[in-house]
Residue, then its C-alpha position, 0 to 999 in steps of 0.5 A: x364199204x359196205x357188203x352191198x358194195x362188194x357184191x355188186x362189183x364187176x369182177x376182173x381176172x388179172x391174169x400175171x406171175x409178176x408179184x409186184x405188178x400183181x399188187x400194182x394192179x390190184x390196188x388200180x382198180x378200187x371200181x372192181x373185183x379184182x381176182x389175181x393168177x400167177x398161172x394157166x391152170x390158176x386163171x382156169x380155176x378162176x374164171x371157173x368158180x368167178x365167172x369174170x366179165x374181163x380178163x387182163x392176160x400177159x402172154x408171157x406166163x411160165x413155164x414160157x415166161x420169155x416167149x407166148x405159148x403158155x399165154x396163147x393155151x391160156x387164152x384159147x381155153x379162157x375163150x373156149x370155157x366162156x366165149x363172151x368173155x373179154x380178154x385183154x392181153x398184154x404185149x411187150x415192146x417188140x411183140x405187137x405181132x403177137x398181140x395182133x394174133x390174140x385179137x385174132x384168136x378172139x382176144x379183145x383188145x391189147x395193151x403194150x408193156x410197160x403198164x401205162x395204169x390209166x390207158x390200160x383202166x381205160x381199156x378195161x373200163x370199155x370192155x366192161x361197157x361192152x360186156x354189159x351192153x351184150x348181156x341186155x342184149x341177150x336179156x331183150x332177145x330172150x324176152x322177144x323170140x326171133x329178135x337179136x337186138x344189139x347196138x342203138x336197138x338195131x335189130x339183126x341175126x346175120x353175121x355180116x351185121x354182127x361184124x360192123x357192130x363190133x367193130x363199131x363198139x371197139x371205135x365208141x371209146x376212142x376219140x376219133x372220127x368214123x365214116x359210115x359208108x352205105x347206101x340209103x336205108x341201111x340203118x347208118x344213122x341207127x348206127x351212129x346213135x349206138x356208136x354214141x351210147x356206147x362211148x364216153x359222150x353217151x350223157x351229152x347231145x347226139x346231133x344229126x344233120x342231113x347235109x343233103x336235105x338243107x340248100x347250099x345257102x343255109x348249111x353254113x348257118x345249120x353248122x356253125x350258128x350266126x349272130x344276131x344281125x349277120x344277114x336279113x332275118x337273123x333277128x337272134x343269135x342261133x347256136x349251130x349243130x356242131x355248138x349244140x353237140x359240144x361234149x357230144x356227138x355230131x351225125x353228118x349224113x351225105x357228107x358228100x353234099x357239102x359244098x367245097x367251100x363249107x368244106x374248106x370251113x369243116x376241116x378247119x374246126x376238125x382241126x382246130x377244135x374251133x368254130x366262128x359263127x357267121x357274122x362272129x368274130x370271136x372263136x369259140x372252141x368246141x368239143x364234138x365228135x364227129x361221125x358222118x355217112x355217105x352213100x357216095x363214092x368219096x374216093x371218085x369225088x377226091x379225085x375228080x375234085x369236088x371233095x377235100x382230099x384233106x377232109x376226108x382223111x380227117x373225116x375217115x380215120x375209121x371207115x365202116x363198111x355198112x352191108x345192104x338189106x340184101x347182103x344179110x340173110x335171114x334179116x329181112x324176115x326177121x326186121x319184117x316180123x319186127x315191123x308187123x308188131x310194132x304198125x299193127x300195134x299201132x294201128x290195131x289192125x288183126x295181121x301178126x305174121x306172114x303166110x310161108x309164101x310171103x315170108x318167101x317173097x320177102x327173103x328173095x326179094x333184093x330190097x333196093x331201098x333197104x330197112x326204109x323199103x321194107x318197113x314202109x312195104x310191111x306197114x302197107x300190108x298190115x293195112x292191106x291185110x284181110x287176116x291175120x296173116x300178111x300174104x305175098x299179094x298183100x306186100x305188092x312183091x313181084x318174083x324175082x328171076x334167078x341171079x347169074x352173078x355167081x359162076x363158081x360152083x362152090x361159091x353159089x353152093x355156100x351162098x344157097x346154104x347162107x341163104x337157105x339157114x338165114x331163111x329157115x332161122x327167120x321163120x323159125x324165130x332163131x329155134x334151131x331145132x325148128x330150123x333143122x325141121x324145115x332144113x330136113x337136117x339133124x340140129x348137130x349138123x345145122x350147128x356146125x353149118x351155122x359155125x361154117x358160115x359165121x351165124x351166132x349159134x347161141 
């Protein structure tokens, strides 16, 4: 091996006082480097000099080894010395309760004790994805001020869409199905792709299909393929979506518009892992991942009977959430500025920014139809425009009356604060300084606000 080779290894820190699951573990891992503590002030020392990406931490450390003090102190200090830092710690047969609390406390993720080498490599192996899928992060968004771009080039600086791309991130390993659920223009299918990238399918097809847009009669044939002569005009054999993505990922958008029978025909591929094309006789097994959204309540649709009970617990193993245009402050200004670049680029036209009164209009506007809404308004103005700067009049945006949705006066406070720091960071391009300037408040004070209300204030 070659000096090259060492010093381009990713380094993790095993933090564990058994000797021999010390040699155990650093012996697993020939992809890394691996640095060894045996305690608290040991690991501390390590992630001081090293800087590691990942961390494996048994709670169970002296001088508490049967109990998880000493692990908790540890963790909180490795997080409170290097916050991006990846932990995983390691729990005993009756402690998931413990385990539970670390990912509370900002661990990672867990693993159960005894050390199964090829789950916890497992783990260890998606936390090192992860790390250096933030560390580009942070490299695009140094290179373009204002912009956080994340997962799939999704571009967001609000809390409450950092939330779904964790989560999002901590699912990509793992070999089960997830349902977004969002209204239109949300950016699910955005959301779908960076699920793909960031998991073990990244190398095969990404296949989407908006189940909405194709007639009842054709959907089966767009799914699972035909053979030559199955009906009139199938002049060839034509693999089908769910084929096409084998070894990959499949995007099923508006699940909820697939009739009942082809429903009954899904459920049995998800279950089976087989496919049979129409006019086939011959089962063909297929290995697809599965990742859908919906803007539908499929809950009200199980009950009233147009949806499969059995699919949707097949198709929702993980449910996420995907918040609306309007529910993340700062973000419509921030995409706003995004999509000025990128159509007066391409149009050649003189506008690259926005009067304060329209990036005004643009945060208080409510933006029914979401990311799509927004762009499609942005591109019009960037022909509209007369100067090089887009104004209120040129975005077609009308005033929006105040909203009476809040009755509780410390809940419309905190609301007012979100909004006022999700607007002021946007028109500051994410300078906090700038932002205190606009707020009329110290940059001390808008960092501990900006901590109060979950914003990112790296």
């Amino acid at each position: 091996m070659s000096r090259i080779d060492i010093i381009t290894k990713q380094k993790l820190l095993v933090v564990e006082d058994d000797p021999g699951l010390q040699t155990q573990l650093r012996w697993a891992y020939e992809d890394y480097e691996v640095l060894v503590a045996g305690t608290r002030e040991e690991a501390l020392a390590l992630m001081r000099s090293e800087e590691p990406g990942v961390v494996t931490l048994d709670l169970g450390l002296p001088p508490d080894p049967d109990g998880v003090s000493e692990g908790f102190r540890t963790l909180g200090e490795i997080l409170s010395f290097a916050p991006d830092t990846k932990v995983i710690v390691a729990s005993g047969h009756n402690a998931r309760e413990s385990a539970l609390t670390a990912i509370a406390g900002g661990a990672w993720d867990f693993y159960q004790k005894p050390v199964d080498i090829d789950e916890l490599g497992a783990i260890v192996r998606r936390a090192f994805h992860v790390r250096n899928l933030e560390e580009e992060n942070r490299r695009l968004m140094a290179a373009v001020p204002g912009e956080v771009t994340m997962l799939g080039g999704l571009i967001t600086a609000a809390p409450e869409m950092t939330r779904v791309v964790r989560t999002i991130e901590k699912v990509a390993g793992a070999n089960v199905s997830v349902m977004l659920l969002g209204a239109s223009g949300t950016g699910k299918e955005l959301l779908a792709k960076g699920l793909h990238q960031a998991g073990p399918r990244a190398a095969k097809a990404f296949v989407a299909i908006n189940c909405a847009a194709i007639p009842d009669t054709l959907l089966e044939s767009e799914l699972f393929g035909h053979e030559k002569g199955a009906f009139t005009g199938a002049v060839k054999t034509t693999e089908g979506k769910i084929e096409m993505a084998d070894g990959g990922t499949l995007f099923l958008d508006e699940i909820g518009d697939i009739p009942l029978p082809l429903q009954v025909k899904l459920l049995r591929f998800l279950q089976e892992r087989v496919i049979e094309r129409i006019g086939g006789r011959k089962p063909i097994p297929v290995d697809t991942r599965i990742v859908c959204a919906t803007h539908r309540d499929l809950k009200a649709m199980v009950a009233e009977g147009s949806f499969r009970e059995d699919l949707y617990y097949r198709l929702a193993e993980i449910v996420v959430p995907i918040p609306s245009l309007a529910e993340r402050p700062g973000d419509a200004v921030l995409l706003a500025r995004h999509f000025l670049r990128h159509h007066a680029g391409q149009m050649k036209t003189a506008a690259r920014d926005f009067t304060p009164d329209a990036a005004a209009a643009i945060e208080s506007w409510r933006w029914p139809g979401n990311v799509r809404e927004l762009e499609n308004r942005v591109k019009r103005a960037a022909i509209m425009a007369e100067g090089k700067a887009v104004t209120a009049s040129d975005l077609d945006l009308e005033a929006v009356e105040g909203d009476d949705a809040f009755v509780n006066l410390r809940a419309l406070r905190e609301a007012a604060e979100r909004q006022a720091i999700g607007r002021a960071m946007a028109m500051a391009d994410n300078n906090v300084s700038a932002a205190a300037r606009l707020l009329g408040i110290s940059r001390p004070t808008l960092y501990d606000l900006m901590k109060q209300h979950g914003f990112n204030a790296a």
